[in-house]
C-alpha positions in Angstrom: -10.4 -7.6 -42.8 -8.9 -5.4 -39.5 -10.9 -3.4 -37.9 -10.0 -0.6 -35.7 -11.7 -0.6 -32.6 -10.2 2.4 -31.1 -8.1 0.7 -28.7 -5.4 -0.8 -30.8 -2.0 0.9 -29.4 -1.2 3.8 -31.7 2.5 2.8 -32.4 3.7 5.9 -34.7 2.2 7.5 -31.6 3.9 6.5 -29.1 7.3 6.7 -30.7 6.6 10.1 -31.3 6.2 10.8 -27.8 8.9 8.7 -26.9 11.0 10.9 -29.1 10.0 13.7 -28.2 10.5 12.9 -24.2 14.0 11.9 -24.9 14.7 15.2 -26.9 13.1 17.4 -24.0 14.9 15.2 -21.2 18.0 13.5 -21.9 18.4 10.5 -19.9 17.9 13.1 -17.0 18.1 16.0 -15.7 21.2 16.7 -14.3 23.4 13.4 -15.5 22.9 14.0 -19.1 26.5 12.5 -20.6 26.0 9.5 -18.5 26.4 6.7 -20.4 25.5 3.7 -17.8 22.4 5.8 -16.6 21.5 6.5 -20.3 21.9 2.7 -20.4 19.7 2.2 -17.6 17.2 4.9 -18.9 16.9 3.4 -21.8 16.2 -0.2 -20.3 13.1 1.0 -18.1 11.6 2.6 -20.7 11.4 -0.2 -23.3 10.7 -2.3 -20.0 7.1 -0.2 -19.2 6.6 0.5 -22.9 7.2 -3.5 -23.9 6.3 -5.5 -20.6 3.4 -3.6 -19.4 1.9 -0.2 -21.7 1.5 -2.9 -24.3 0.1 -5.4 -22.0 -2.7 -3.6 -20.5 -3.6 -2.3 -23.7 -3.7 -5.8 -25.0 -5.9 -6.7 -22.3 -8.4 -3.9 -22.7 -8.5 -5.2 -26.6 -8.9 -8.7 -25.6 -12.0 -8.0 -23.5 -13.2 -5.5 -25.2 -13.4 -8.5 -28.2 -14.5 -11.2 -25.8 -18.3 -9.4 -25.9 -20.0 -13.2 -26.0 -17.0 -14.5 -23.6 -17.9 -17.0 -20.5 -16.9 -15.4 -17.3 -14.4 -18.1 -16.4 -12.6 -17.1 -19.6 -12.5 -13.2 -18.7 -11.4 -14.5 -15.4 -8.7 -16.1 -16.8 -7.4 -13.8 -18.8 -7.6 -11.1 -16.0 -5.8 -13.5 -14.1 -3.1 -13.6 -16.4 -2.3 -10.4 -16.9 -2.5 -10.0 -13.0 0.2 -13.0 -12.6 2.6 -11.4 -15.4 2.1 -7.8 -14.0 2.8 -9.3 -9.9 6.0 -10.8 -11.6 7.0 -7.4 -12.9 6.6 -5.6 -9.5 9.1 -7.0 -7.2 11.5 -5.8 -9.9 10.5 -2.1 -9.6 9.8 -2.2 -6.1 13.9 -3.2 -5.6 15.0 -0.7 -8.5 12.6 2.3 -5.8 14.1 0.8 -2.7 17.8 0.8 -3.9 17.9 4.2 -5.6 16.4 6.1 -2.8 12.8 6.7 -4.3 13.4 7.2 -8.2 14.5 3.9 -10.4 17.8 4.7 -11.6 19.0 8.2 -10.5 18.7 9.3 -6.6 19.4 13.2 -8.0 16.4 13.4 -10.5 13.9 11.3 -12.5 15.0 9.9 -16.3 13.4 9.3 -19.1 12.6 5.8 -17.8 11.3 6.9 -14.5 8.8 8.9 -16.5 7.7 5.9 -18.7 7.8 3.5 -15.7 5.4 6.1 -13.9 2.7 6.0 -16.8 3.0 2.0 -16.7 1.9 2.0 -13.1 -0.6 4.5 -13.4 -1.9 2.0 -16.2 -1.5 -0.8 -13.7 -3.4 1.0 -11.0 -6.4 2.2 -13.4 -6.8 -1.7 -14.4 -6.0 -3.5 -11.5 -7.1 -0.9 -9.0 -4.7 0.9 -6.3 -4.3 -2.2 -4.3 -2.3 -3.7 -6.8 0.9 -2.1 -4.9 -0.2 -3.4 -1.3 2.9 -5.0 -0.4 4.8 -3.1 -2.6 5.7 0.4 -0.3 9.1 1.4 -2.6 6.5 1.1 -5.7 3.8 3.4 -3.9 6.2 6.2 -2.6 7.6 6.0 -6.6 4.4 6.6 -7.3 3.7 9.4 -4.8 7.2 11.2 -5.7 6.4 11.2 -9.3 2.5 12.4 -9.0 4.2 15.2 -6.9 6.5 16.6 -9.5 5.3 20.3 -10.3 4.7 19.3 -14.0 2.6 16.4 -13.5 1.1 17.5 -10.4 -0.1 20.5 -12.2 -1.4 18.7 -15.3 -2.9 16.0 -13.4 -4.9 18.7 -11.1 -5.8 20.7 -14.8 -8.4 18.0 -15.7 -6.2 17.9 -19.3 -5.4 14.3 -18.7 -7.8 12.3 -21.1 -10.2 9.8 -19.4 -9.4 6.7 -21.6 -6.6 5.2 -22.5 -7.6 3.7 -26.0 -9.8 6.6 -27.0 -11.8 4.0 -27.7 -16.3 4.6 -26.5 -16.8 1.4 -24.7 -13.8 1.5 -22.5 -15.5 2.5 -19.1 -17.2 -1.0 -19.9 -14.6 -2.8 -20.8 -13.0 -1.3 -17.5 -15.9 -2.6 -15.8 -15.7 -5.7 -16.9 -12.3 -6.3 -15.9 -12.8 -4.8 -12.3 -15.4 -7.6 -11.8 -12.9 -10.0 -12.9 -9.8 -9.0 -10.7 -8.5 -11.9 -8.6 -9.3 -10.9 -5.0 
């Protein structure tokens, strides 16, 4: 027997978001019958959603499991996730530096800039801000993205939820894995 712990992805969930991003975007803004940016758009966002939204939310189930774990073991599989995400980074950090600051469009943010966004937010509320030391394209991404009048607005609303899983004992389980970061 399963049981739900709260911070199992939601898959039907994300889908429907994902749906309804595309609906409201298009590939982007102003490039919209662009097939090899659609292309592109389309490769980011299974590339965040695949390689690293399900990863970290993997990790926080992993921990969040791993109650009775040794610490070498939590170690470890911080570590893990740290070497997989660090292999991930140098590929978006070229896709900011050769694009002029977004990933795929210099004009205006896609659909995949959007997703690629909420992956390294992910990566930054796990793995801590410092995670992109090293990486300046990734940072200014970051920092053009956050200043976007939507999201600027709805991060300064206090809407944004405070956990990713929904899940009670994530702050812990956060916790847990900021003790274990490799330094």
């Amino acid at each position: 027997s399963h049981s739900n712990t709260g911070s199992e992805p939601q898959m039907p969930l994300i889908e429907a978001i994902s749906t309804f991003l595309y609906n409201k975007l298009g590939h982007a803004e102003q490039n919209a019958n662009d097939l090899q940016l659609a292309a592109r758009s389309a490769s980011l966002t299974s590339f965040a959603h695949q390689d690293i939204i399900l990863l970290s939310l993997q990790l926080i189930n992993i921990i969040g499991t791993m109650q009775n774990a040794k610490p070498e073991d939590l170690v470890s599989a911080v570590g893990q996730f740290h070497a997989r995400i660090h292999g991930f980074l140098p590929r978006i950090e070229n896709l900011a530096k050769s694009n002029g600051g977004y990933l795929v469009n210099k004009d205006a943010p896609c659909m995949g800039d959007y997703f690629i966004f909420e992956a390294m937010d992910l990566i930054a509320m796990i793995l801590g801000k410092e995670s992109f030391n090293g990486f300046p394209h990734c940072s200014k991404f970051m920092f053009t993205m956050m200043e976007r009048p939507n999201i600027a607005q709805y991060l300064k609303s206090g809407q944004r939820p405070l956990y990713l899983t929904g899940s009670p004992v994530e702050p812990t389980i956060l916790a847990r894995v900021a003790e274990c970061r490799p330094k």
